[in-house]
N, C-alpha and C positions, 0 to 999 in steps of 0.2 A: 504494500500500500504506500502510496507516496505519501511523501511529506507536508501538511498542510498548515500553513502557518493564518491566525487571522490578523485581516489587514484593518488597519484602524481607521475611522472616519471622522475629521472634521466639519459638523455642523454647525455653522455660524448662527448665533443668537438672532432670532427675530424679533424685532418690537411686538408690542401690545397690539399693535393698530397692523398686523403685518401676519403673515403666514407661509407656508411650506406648499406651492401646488405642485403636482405633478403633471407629465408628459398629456395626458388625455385633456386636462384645463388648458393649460398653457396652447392646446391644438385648437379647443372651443373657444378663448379669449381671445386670439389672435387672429383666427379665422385662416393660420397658414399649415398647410401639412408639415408632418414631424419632419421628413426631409429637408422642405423651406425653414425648418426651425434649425436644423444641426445646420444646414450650407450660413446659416444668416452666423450662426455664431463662428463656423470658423472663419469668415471673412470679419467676423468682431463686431457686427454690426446687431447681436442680440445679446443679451445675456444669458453669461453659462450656465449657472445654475451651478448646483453643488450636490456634491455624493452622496447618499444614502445609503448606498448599499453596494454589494459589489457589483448590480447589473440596474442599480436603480438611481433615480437624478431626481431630482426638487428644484426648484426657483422658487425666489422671496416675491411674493402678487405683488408686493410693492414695485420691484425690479421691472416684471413683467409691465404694471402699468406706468411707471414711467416711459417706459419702451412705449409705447402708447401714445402715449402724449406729444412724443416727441414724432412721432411720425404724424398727427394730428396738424403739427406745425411745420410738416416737411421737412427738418431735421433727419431724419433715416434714410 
């Protein structure tokens, strides 16, 4: 059996007023397929988000709606 080490995850503090979505919201809120969502962040133009898990990802809705807003005002 191989060797299985577990890996550690940093989850940044969220405010009060702020929360943890996952992949399925962040697809509903933005209204862009999950592909449109990983190409926008490697080109830096979305927010990464953060690990959860070893196969799972989060964004701060605050994050996400910033991101929002800013394309509201043609920023993105």
């Amino acid at each position: 059996m191989a060797n299985q080490s577990k890996a550690s995850y940093t989850i940044p503090a969220l405010s009060a007023q702020d929360r943890a979505v996952k992949l399925p919201e962040v697809v509903q809120l933005t209204g862009k397929s999950k592909t449109s969502i990983y190409r926008e962040i490697k080109a830096g133009r979305f927010p990464a988000g953060f690990s959860i898990g070893i196969r799972a990802r989060a964004w701060s809705l605050n994050a996400v709606n910033s991101w929002l807003e800013q394309c509201k005002r043609g920023e993105q």
